[in-house]
C-alpha positions as CSV (number, residue, x, y, z in Angstrom):
1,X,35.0,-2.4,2.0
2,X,32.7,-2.5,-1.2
3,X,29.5,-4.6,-1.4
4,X,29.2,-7.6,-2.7
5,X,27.4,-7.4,-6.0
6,X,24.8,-9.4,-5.7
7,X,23.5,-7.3,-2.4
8,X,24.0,-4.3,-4.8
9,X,21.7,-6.0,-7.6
10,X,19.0,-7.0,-4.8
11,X,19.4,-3.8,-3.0
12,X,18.4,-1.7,-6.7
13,X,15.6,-4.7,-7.6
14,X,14.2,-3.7,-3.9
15,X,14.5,-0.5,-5.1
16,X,12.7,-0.8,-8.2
17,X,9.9,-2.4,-6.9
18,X,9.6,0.0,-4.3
19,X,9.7,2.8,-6.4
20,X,6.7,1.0,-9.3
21,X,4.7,-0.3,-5.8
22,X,1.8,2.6,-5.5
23,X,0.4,2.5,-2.2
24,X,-3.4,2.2,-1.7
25,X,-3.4,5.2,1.1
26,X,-1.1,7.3,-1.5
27,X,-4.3,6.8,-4.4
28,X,-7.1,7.3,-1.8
29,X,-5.9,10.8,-1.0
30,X,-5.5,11.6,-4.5
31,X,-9.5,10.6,-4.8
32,X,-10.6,12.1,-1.7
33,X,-8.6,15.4,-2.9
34,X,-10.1,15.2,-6.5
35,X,-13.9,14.3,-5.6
36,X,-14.0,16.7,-2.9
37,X,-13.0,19.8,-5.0
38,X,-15.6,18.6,-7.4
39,X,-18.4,18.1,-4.7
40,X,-17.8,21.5,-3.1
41,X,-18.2,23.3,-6.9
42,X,-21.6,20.9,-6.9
43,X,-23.1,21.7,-3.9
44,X,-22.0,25.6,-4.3
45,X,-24.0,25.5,-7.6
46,X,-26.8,23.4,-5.8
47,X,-27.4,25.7,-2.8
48,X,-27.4,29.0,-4.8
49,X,-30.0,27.0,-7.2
50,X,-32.3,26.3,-3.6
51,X,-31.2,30.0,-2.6
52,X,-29.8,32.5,-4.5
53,X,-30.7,32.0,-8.3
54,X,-34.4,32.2,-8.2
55,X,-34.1,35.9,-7.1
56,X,-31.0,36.8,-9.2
57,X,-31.8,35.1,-12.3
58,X,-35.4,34.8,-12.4
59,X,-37.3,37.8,-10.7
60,X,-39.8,38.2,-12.8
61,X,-41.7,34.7,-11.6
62,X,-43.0,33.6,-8.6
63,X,-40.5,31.9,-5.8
64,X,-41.8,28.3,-6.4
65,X,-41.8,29.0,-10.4
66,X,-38.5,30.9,-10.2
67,X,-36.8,27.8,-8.1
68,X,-38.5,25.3,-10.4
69,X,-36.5,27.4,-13.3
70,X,-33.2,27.2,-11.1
71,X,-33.6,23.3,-10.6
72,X,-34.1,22.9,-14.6
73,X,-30.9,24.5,-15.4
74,X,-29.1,22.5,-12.2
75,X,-30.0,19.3,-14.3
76,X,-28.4,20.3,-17.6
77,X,-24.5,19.1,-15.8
78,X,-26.2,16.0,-15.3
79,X,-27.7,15.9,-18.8
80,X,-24.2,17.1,-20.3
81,X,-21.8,14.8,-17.9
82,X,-21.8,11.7,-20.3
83,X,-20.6,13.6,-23.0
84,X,-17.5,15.4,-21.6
85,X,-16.8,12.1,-20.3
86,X,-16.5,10.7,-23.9
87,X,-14.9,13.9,-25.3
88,X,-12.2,13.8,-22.2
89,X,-11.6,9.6,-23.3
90,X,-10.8,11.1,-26.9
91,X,-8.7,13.3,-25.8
92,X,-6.9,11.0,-23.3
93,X,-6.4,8.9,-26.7
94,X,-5.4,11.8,-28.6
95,X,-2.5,13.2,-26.1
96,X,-2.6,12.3,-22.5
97,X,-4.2,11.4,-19.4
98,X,-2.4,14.3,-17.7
99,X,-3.8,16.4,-20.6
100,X,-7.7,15.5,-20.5
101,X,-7.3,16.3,-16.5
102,X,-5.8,19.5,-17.1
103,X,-8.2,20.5,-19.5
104,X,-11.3,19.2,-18.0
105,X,-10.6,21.2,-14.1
106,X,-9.4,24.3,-16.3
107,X,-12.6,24.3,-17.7
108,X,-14.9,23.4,-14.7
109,X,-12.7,26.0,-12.9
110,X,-13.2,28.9,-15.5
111,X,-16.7,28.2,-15.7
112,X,-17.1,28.4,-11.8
113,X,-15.8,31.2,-12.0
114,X,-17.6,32.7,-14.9
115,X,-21.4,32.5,-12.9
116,X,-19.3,34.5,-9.9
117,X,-19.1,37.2,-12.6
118,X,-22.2,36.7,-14.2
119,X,-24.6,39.9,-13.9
120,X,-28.0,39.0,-12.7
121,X,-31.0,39.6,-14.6
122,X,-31.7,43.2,-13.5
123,X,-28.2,43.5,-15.5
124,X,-28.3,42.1,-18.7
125,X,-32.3,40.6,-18.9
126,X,-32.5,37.2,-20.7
127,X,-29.0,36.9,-21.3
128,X,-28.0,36.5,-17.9
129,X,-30.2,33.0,-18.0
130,X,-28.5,31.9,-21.1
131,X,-25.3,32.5,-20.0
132,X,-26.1,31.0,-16.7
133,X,-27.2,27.8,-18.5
134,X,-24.1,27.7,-20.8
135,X,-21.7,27.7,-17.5
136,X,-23.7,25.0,-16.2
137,X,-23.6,22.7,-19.0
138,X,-19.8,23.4,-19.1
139,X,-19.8,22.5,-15.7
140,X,-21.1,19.0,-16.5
141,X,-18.8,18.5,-19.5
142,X,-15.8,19.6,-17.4
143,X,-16.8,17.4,-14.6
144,X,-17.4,14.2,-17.1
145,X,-14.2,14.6,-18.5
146,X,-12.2,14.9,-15.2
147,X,-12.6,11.2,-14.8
148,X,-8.8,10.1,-13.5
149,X,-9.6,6.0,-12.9
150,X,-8.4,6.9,-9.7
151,X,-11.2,5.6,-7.8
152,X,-11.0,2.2,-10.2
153,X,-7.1,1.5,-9.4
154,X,-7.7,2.0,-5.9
155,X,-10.4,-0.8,-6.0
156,X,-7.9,-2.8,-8.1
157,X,-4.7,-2.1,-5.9
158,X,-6.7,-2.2,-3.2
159,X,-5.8,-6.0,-0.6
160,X,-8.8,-8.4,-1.9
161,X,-10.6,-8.5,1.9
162,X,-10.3,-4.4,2.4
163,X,-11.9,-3.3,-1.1
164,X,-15.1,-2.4,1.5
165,X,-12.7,0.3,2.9
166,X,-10.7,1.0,0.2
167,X,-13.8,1.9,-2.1
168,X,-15.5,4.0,0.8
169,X,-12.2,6.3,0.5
170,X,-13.2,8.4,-2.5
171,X,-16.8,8.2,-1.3
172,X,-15.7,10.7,1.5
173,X,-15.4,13.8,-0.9
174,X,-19.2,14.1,-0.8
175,X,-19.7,14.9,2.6
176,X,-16.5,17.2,2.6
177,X,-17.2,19.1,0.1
178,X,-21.4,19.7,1.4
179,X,-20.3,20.8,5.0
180,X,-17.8,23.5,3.4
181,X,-20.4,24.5,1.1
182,X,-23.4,24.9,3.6
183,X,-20.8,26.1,5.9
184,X,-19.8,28.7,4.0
185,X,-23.3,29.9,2.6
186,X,-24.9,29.4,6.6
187,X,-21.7,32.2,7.6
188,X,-22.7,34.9,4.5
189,X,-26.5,34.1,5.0
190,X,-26.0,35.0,9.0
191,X,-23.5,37.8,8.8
192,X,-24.7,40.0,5.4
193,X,-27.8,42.1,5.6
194,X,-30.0,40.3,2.6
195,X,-29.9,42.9,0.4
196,X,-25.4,42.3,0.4
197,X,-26.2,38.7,0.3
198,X,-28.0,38.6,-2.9
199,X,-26.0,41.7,-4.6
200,X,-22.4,40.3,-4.1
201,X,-22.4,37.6,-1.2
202,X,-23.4,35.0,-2.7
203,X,-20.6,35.0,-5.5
204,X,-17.8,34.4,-2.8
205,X,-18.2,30.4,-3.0
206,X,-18.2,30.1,-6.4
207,X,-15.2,32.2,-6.2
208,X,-13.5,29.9,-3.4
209,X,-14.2,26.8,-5.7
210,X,-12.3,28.0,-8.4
211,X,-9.2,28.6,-6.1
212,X,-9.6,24.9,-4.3
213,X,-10.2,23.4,-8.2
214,X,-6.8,25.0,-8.8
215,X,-5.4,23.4,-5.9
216,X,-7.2,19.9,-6.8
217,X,-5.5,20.2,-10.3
218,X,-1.6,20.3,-9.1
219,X,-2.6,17.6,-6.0
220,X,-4.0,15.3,-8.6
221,X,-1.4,15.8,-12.0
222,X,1.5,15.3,-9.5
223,X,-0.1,11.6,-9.1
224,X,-1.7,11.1,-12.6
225,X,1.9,12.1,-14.0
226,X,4.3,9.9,-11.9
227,X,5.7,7.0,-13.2
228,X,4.6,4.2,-10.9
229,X,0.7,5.3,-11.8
230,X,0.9,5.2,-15.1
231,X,3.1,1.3,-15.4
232,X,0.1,0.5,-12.6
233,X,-2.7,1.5,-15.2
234,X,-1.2,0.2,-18.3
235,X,-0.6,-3.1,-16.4
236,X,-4.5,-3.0,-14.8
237,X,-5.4,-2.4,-18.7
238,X,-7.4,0.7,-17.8
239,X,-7.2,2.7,-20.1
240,X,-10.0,4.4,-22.5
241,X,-12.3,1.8,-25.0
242,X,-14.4,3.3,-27.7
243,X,-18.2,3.8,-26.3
244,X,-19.6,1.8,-28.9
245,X,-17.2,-1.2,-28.0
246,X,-18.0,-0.8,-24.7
247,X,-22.1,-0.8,-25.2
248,X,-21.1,-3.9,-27.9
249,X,-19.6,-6.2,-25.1
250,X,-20.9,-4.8,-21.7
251,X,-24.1,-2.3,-22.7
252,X,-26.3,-4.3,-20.1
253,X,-23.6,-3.9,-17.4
254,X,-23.6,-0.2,-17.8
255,X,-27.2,0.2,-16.9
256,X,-26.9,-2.4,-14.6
257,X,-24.2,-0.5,-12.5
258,X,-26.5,2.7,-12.9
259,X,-29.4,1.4,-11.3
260,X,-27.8,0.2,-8.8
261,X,-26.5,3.0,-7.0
262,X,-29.9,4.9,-7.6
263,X,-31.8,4.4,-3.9
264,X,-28.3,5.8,-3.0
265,X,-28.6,8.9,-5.8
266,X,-31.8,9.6,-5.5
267,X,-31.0,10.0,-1.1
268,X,-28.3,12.3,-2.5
269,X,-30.7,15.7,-2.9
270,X,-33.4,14.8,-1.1
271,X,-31.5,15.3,2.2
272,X,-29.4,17.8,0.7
273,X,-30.9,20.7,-2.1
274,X,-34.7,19.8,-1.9
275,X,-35.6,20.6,1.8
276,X,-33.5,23.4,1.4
277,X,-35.8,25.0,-0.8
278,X,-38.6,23.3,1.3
279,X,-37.8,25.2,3.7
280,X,-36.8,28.8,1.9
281,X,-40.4,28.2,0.2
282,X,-43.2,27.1,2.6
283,X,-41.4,27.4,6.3
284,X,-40.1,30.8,8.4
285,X,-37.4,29.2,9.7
286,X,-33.8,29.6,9.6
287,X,-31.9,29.1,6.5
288,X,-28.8,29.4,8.1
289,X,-30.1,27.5,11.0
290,X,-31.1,24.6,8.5
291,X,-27.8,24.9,6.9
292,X,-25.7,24.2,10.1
293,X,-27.8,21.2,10.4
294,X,-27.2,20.1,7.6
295,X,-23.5,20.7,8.3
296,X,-23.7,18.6,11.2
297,X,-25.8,16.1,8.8
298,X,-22.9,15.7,6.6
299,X,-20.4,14.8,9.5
300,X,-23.1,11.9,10.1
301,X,-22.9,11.1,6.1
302,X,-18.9,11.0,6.6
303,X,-19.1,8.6,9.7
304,X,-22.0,6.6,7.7
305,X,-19.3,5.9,4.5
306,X,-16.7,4.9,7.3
307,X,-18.9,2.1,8.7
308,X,-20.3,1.5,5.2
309,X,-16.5,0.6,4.0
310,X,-16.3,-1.8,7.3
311,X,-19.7,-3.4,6.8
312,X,-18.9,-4.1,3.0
313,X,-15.6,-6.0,3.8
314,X,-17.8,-8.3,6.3
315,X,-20.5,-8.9,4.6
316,X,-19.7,-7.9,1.0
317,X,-20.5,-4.7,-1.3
318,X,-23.6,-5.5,-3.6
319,X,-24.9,-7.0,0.1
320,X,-24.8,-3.5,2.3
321,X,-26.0,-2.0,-1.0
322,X,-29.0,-4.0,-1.0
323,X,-29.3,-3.7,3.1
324,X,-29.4,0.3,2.9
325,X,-31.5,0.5,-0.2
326,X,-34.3,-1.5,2.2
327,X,-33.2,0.6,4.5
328,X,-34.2,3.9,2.6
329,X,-37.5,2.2,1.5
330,X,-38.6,2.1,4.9
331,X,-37.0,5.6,5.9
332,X,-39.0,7.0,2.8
333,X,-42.4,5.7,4.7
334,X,-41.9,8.4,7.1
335,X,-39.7,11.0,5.5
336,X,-42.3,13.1,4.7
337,X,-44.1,13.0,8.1
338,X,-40.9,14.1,9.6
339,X,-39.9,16.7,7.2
340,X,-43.7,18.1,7.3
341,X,-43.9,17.9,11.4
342,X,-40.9,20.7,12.0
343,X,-38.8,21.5,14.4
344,X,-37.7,17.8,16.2
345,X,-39.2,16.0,13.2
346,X,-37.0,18.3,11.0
347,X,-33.6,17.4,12.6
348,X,-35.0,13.6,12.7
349,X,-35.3,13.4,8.8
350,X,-32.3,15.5,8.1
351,X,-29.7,13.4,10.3
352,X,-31.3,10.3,10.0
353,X,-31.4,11.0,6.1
354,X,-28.1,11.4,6.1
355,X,-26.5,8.5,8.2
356,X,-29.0,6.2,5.4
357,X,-27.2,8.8,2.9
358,X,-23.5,7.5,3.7
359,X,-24.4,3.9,4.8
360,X,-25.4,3.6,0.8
361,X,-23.4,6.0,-0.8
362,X,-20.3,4.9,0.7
363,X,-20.9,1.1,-1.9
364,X,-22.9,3.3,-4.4
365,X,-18.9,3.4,-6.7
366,X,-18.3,0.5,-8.4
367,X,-20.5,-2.4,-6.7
368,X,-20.8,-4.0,-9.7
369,X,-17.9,-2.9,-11.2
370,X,-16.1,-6.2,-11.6
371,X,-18.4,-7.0,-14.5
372,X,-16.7,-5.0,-17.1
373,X,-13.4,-6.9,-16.5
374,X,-10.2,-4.9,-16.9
375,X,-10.5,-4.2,-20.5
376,X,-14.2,-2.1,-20.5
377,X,-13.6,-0.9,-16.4
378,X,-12.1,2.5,-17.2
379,X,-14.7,3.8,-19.9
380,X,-17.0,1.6,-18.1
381,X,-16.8,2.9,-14.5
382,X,-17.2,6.7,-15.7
383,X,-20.3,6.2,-17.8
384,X,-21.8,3.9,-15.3
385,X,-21.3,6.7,-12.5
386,X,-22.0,9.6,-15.4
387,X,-25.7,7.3,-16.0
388,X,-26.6,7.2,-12.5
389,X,-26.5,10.5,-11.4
390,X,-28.5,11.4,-14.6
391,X,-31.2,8.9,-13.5
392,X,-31.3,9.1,-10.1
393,X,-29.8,13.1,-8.9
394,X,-30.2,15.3,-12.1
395,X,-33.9,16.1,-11.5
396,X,-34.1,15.2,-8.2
397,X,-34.4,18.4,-7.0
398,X,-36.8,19.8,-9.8
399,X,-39.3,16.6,-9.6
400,X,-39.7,16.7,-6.0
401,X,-40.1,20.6,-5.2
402,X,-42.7,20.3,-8.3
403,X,-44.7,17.1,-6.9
404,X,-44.6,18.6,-3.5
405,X,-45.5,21.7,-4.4
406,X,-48.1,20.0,-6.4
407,X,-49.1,17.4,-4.4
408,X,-47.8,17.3,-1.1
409,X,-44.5,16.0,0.8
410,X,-45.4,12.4,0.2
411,X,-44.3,12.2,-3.3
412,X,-40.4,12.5,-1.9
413,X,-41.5,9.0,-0.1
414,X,-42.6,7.2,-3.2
415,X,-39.2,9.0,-4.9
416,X,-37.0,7.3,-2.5
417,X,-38.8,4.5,-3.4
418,X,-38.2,4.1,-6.5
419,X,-35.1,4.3,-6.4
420,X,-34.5,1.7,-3.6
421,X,-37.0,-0.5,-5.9
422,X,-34.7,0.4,-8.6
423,X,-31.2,-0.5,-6.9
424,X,-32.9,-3.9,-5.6
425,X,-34.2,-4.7,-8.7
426,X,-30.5,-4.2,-10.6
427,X,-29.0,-6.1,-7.8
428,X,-31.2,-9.1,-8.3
429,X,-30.4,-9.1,-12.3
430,X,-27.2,-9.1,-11.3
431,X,-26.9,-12.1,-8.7
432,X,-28.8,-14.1,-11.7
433,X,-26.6,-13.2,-14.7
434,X,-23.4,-14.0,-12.4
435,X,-25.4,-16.9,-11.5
436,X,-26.0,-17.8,-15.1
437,X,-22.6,-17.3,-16.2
């Protein structure tokens, strides 16, 4: 018996729109893939700069000096990120989204791999610093231009009561990508003699990050290049704008987004890179020891973006932001107690550090987003994220080893707050220009 053919014509409609529907779970594994191959590179380059890099790449000065050195050239990515992300929106223009991708994780990829090859300074003398600089600002330009929108279509596609959740999603790369980075390190740091460490041990994460980037690449083009992603971001309007359009019709919203996340930026190495090199510098203990706590930290900073995405859909996004960055002004009061004290006060500021670290990092994407409207949100959301880090993580590191060093620990409290200062601050301006408008 043949169909009748109007069942035929709903049964291809129902088709249709089953095949152009995107699922939200479907774009939150693509994000969680993409940002946690980037966030293992990151923290591989971030560790060896706390570890490795003082004594390959700069010898000839003192440890603190040497690491002060290491921290300088970690902030040129951060320094470099907003332009690859304008270079990777002219050449999304120019050819593809598909093509600015591929480019953008060959390059972060190649020059991964390139400081895995890079003789140290015994080698090849001054050179090796240059060359170890040139990787890292490639880094940064790759890691500008591998901006997908992924993480702003999920928030769009996302139900209207679940964007909480839905934006915590991509969030969860962070903490993925740390624990298999201070995993990896804590195993070569306990089972090489030091002397195999710093010759050759040292180069196997940077060498596993280029095969996981490889792997990212062909998980993320098989989405960025379907069909049903690409109607979904033509019809969401996100697509590139011109940076000086952008900082024409929505410049204060840009700055306003990147202050905003920065109590939850600035957290971001001061639980993670700094006290490692606290603790290499000025402590005997255990590096590896530290690292596995931190590894256990990180699971803490996963379960902290969970609740974070639960707490947002309750009581809303730029709320929980503001309740964690008042959060991490009172944890900074006593932050450098605990990190001074040792042993139990040690664990205390690493794993309470890092529950603060998810509750506000998990919100930190995108809070104020909705500001740009769907025309500025692609461009917009990159440079706002690109902004942030450069204000709140880039020098991180470098400013609080120096003013501890200098100083004394309690110059990482008045850091963290700062930035929770800053973040409250943005949020208010906010509230009143949506108030205004």
């Amino acid at each position: 018996m043949s169909a009748h053919p109007d069942a035929i014509h709903s049964a291809h409609d129902h088709g249709t729109r089953a095949h152009k529907d995107i699922a939200p779970g479907e774009i939150a594994v693509g994000v969680v893939v993409g940002r946690g191959s980037e966030y293992f590179d990151f923290f591989v380059y971030g560790i060896a700069s706390a570890l490795v890099f003082p004594k390959v790449f700069f010898p000839f000065a003192e440890p603190l000096t040497g690491t002060l050195y290491a921290f300088a050239i970690f902030a040129l990515a951060f320094v470099a990120r907003p332009l690859g992300t304008v270079l990777g929106m002219w050449l999304q223009q120019r050819w593809s989204r598909s093509t600015k991708l591929t480019v953008a994780l060959f390059l972060l990829g190649t020059s991964t791999a390139g400081i895995a090859f890079l003789p140290g300074y015994g080698a090849i003398g001054a050179a090796a610093i240059v060359l170890l600089a040139l990787f890292r600002v490639l880094q940064g330009v790759a890691l500008g231009g591998s901006w997908d929108g992924l993480p702003s279509l999920l928030a769009l596609n996302a139900p209207k009561e679940r964007r909480g959740w839905y934006a915590m999603l991509g969030q969860l790369g962070a903490p993925v990508g740390f624990i298999v980075a201070s995993a990896l390190f804590a195993f070569l740091i306990s089972s090489l003699s030091p002397e195999d460490f710093y010759a050759w041990g040292w180069r196997y994460p940077f060498f596993a990050a280029f095969a996981i980037n490889v792997v990212a690449l062909f998980a993320r083009l098989r989405l960025v290049v379907a069909d049903e992603y690409q109607d979904k971001m033509g019809e969401l309007e996100l697509e590139p704008t011109p940076v000086g359009e952008l900082f024409r019709g929505r410049g204060r919203h840009v700055f306003i987004g990147a202050f905003a996340a920065l109590a939850s930026y600035a957290m971001f190495h001061i639980v993670t890179i700094f006290p490692l090199s606290w603790i290499e510098l000025f402590t005997e203990d255990s590096v590896s020891g530290f690292l596995l706590l931190q590894v256990f930290g990180g699971v803490l900073a996963a379960a902290g973006i969970v609740a974070s995405g639960m707490i947002a859909d309750r009581v809303g996004r730029a709320r929980t932001l503001g309740g964690t960055a008042v959060a991490i002004a009172m944890y900074s009061g006593f932050a450098p107690t605990l990190l001074g004290a040792g042993g139990p006060g040690q664990v205390v500021f690493v794993l309470l550090g890092f529950v603060l670290l998810g509750l506000s990092y998990g919100q930190a994407a995108g809070a104020v987003t909705a500001n740009f409207g769907s025309r500025y949100r692609y461009t917009g959301a990159a440079l706002t994220s690109d902004l942030a880090w450069l204000i709140g993580a880039a020098f991180a590191p470098l400013v609080a080893l120096g003013l501890c060093a200098e100083f004394g620990l309690p110059y990482i409290g008045l850091y963290l707050l700062s930035g929770a200062i800053g973040t409250l601050a943005a949020l208010g301006v906010n509230r009143a220009l949506r108030l205004k408008s």
